[in-house]
C-alpha positions in Angstrom: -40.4 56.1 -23.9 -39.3 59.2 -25.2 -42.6 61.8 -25.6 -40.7 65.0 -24.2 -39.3 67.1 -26.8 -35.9 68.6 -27.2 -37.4 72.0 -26.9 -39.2 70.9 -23.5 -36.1 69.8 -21.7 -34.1 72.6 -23.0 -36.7 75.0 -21.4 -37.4 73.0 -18.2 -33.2 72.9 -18.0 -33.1 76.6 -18.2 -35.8 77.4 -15.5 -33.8 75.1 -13.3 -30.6 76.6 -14.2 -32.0 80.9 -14.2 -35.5 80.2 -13.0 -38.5 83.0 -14.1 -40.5 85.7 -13.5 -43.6 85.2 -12.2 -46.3 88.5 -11.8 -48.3 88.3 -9.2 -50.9 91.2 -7.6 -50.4 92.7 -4.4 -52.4 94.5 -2.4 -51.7 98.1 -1.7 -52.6 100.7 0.9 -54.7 104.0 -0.5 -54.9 107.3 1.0 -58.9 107.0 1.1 -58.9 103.7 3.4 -59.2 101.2 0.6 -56.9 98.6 -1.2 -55.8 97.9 -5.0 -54.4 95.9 -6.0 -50.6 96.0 -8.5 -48.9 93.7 -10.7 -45.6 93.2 -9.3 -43.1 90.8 -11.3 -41.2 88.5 -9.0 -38.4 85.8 -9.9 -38.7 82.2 -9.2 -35.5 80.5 -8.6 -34.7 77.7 -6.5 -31.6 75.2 -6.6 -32.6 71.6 -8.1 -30.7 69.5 -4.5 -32.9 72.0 -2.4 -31.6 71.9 1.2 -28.8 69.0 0.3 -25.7 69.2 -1.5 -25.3 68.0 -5.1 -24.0 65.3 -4.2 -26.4 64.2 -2.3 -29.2 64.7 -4.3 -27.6 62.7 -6.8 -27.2 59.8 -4.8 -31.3 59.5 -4.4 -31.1 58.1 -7.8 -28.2 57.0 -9.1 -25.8 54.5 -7.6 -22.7 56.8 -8.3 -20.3 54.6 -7.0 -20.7 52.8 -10.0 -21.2 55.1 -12.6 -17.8 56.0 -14.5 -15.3 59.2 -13.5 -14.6 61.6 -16.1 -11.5 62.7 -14.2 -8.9 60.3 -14.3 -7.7 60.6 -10.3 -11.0 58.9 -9.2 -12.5 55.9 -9.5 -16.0 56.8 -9.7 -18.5 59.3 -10.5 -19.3 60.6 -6.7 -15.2 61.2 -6.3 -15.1 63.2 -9.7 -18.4 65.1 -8.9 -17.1 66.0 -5.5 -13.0 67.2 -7.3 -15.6 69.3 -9.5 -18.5 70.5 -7.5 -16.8 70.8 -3.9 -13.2 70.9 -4.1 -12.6 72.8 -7.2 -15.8 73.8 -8.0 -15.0 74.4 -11.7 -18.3 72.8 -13.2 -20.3 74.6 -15.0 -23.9 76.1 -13.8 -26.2 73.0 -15.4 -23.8 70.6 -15.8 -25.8 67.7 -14.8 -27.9 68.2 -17.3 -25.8 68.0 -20.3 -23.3 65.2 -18.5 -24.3 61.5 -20.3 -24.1 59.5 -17.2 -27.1 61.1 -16.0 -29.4 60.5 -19.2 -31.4 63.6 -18.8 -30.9 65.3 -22.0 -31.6 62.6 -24.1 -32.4 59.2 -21.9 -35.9 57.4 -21.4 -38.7 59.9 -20.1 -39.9 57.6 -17.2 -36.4 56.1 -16.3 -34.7 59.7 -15.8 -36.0 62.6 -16.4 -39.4 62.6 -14.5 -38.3 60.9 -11.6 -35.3 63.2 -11.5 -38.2 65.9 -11.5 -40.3 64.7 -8.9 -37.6 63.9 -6.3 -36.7 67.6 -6.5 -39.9 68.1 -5.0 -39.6 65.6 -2.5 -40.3 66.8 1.6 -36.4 65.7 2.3 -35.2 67.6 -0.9 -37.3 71.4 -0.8 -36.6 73.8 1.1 -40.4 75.1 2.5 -39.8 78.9 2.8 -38.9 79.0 -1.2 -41.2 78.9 -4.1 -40.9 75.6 -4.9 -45.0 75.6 -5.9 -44.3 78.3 -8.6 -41.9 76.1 -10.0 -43.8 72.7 -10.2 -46.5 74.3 -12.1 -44.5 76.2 -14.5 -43.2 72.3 -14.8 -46.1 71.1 -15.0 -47.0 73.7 -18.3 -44.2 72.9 -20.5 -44.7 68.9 -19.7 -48.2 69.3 -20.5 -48.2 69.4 -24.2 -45.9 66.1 -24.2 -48.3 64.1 -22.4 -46.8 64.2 -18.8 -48.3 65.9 -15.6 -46.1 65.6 -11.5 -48.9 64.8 -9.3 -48.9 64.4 -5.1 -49.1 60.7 -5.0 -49.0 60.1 -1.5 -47.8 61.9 1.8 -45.0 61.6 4.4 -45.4 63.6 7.2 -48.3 65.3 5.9 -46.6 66.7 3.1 -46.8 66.0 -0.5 -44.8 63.5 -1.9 -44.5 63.6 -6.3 -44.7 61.5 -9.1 -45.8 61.4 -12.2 -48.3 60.0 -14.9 -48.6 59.9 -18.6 -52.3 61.2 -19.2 -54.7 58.5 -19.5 -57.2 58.1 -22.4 -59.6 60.4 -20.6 -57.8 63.0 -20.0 -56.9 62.8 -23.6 -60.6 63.3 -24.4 -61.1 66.1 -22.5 -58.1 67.1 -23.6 -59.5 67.6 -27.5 -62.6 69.3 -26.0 -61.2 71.8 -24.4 -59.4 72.1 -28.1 -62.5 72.6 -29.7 -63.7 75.0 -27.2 -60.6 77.3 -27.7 -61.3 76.8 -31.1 -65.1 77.8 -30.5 -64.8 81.2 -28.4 -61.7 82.1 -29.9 -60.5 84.7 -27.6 -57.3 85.2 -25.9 -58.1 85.1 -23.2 -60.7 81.5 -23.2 -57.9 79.9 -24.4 -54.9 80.9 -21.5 -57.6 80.1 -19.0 -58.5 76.6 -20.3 -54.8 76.0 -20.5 -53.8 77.3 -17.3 -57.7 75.1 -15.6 -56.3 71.9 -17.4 -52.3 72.3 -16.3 -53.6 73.0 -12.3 -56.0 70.0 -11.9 -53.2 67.7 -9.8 -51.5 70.7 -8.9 -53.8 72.9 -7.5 -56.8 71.7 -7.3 -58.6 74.3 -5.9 -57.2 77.0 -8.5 -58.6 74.3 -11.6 -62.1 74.3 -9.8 -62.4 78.0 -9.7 -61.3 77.9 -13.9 -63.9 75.5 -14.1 -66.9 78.0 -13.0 -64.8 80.6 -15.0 -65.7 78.6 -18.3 -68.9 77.9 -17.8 -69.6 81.6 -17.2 -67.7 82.4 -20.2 -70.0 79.8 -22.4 -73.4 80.9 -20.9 -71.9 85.1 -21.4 -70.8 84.4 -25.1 -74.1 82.7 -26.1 -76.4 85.5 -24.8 -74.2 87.9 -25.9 -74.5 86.4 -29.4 -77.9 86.2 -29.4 -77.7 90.2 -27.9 -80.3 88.9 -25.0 -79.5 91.2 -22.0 -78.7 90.0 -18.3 -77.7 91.1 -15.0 -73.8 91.2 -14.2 -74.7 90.4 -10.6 -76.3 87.2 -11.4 -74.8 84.0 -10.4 -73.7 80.9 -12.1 -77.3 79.0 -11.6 -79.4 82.0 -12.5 -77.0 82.5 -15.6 -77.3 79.0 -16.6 -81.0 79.0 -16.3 -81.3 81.8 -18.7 -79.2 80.5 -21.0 -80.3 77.1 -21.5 -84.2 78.7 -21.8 -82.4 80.8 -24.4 -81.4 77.9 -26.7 -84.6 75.8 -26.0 -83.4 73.5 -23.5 -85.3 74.3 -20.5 -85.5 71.6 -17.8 -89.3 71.9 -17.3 -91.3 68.7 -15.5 -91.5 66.4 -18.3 -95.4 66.2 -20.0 -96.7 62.8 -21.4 -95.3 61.7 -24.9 -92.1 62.3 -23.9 -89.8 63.7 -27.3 -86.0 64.0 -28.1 -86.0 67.6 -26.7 -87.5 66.7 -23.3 -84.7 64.1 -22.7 -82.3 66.5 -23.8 -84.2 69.3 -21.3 -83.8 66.0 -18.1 -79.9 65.7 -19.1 -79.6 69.8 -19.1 -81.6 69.5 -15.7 -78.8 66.8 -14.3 -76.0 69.1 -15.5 -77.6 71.9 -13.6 -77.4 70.2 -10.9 -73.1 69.1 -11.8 -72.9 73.2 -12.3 -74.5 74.2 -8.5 -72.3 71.9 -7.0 -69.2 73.2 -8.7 -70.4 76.7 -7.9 -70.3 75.5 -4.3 -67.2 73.4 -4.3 -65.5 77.0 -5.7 -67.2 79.0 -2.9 -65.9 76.5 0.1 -62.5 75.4 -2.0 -61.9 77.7 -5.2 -59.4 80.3 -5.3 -61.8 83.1 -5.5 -62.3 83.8 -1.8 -60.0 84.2 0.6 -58.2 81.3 2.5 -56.8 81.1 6.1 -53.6 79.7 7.0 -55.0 76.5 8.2 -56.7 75.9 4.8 -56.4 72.6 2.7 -57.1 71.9 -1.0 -59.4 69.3 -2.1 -57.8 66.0 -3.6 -57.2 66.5 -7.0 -60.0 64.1 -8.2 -62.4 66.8 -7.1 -60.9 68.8 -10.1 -61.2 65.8 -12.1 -64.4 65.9 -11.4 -64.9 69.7 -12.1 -63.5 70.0 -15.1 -64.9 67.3 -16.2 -68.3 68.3 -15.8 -67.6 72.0 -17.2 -65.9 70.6 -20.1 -69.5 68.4 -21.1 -71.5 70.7 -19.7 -70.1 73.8 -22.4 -69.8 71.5 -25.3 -73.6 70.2 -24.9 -74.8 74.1 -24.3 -72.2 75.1 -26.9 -73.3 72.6 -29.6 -77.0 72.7 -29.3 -76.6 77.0 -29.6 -74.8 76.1 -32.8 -77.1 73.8 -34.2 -80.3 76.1 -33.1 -78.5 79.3 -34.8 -77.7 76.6 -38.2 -81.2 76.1 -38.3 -82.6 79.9 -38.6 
């Protein structure tokens, strides 16, 4: 199974081998007793062995007593790698990547590659104190478009343990959605933070949730801005919803007798009402919108399954029924 690309392992080689910037904000103090906050650009490096040696790392998996030496005086890979890493150290930075034993430029996806990947963010490999996060979700962004995604499967020690998944048929769904919605708002900006809510959902799962209110704010904004129908900044995702569905004639009014295409549609809007409140407070106890103690813990990433999910369905039905209303005048 070979999905990822040339271009993706080149770039995931190079973050490995130089890392990246990263820009995060900071708060900082003011003379009048109040914060701001200021981009400040930060780089994101951390060795792929983490707190072992080469070596090894290696040896987690590959049997390199019986992989071949390149170098003549030894009789197998581990004596060579050690001449060449340890002894000498004459290699040069990235070399694993590039040396054919190893299969990581150019072997199977599943067999090498990704499980190379996730055991460089396994508890015994990374060291804590670096950025290692950082670095798993840039990961996680150049395997997305190939179909992959590094996921916590399980725990040891209550810590994280990775591995990976090729994106199942649903995910593949939602996936086109959110490519018709990108399509749809065509901003900029709609479009980095769809890609950034879908990239976070097994990664952090409480940054995907808050994306998920994020969008469907964006939606009910861009349709009463459309239709030039004023609103309150201050008002919050239920109250926003409300006037936008009553703006496109899908109010979820008690249903009257004679019950008619619209009023079904009105009970479904009514349900997905009640999907959005519940997202609004899964981002106000979990989101990354509030602040968050040192004893806080994410939700499981079905939770964002879950979330953007329901945002994704929840736009396109709000989205679609504004276009067909707006068709029709």
């Amino acid at each position: 199974m070979n999905q990822i690309t040339e271009v993706t392992r080149r770039d995931i080689f190079d973050i490995l081998n130089f890392g990246f910037t990263k820009t995060i904000f900071v708060d900082k103090p003011h003379p009048d007793f109040f914060h701001y906050q200021v981009p400040e650009d930060h780089e994101i490096k951390i060795h792929y062995w983490g707190r072992l040696d080469e070596i090894s790392f290696l040896k987690r998996l590959y049997n390199l007593e019986k992989l071949p030496s390149y170098d003549s005086r030894f009789k197998n890979a581990e004596g060579d790698i050690w001449q060449h890493t340890v002894n000498n150290d004459d290699y040069e930075l990235g070399w694993v990547f590039e040396d054919d034993r190893f299969c990581l430029s150019a072997g199977n996806d599943d067999k090498y590659l990704l499980d190379f990947l996730c055991e460089i963010f396994h508890p015994t490999v990374r060291v804590e104190k670096t950025d290692w996060q950082s670095m798993l979700e840039k990961i996680n962004e150049l395997l997305l478009p190939d179909g992959y995604n590094i996921y916590p499967k399980g725990q040891i020690s209550g810590r994280n343990i990775y591995g990976w998944k090729n994106l199942k048929l649903g995910s593949k769904v939602i996936e086109g959605q959110i490519e018709n919605l990108k399509t749809a708002f065509d901003s900029n900006y709609v479009r980095t933070q769809v890609d950034l809510m879908y990239s976070l959902i097994d990664t952090a799962p409480h940054s995907a949730i808050g994306k998920a209110k994020e969008l469907l704010e964006i939606c009910c904004k861009t349709i009463l801005d459309e239709q030039k129908i004023t609103y309150n900044l201050s008002l919050d995702l239920t109250q926003l919803m409300k006037i936008t569905c009553e703006s496109i004639g899908l109010s979820a009014k008690k249903l009257k007798k004679g019950v008619t295409g619209q009023d079904i549609a009105a009970r479904i809007l009514g349900n997905l009402g009640n999907i959005t409140q519940g997202m609004a407070e899964l981002r106000n106890l979990y989101g990354d919108g509030h602040g968050k103690n040192k004893n806080f813990h994410s939700l499981p990433p079905r939770y964002a399954h879950l979330a953007v999910g329901s945002s994704v369905a929840t736009v396109h039905f709000m989205w679609d029924t504004y276009q067909e209303r707006k068709n029709k005048t």
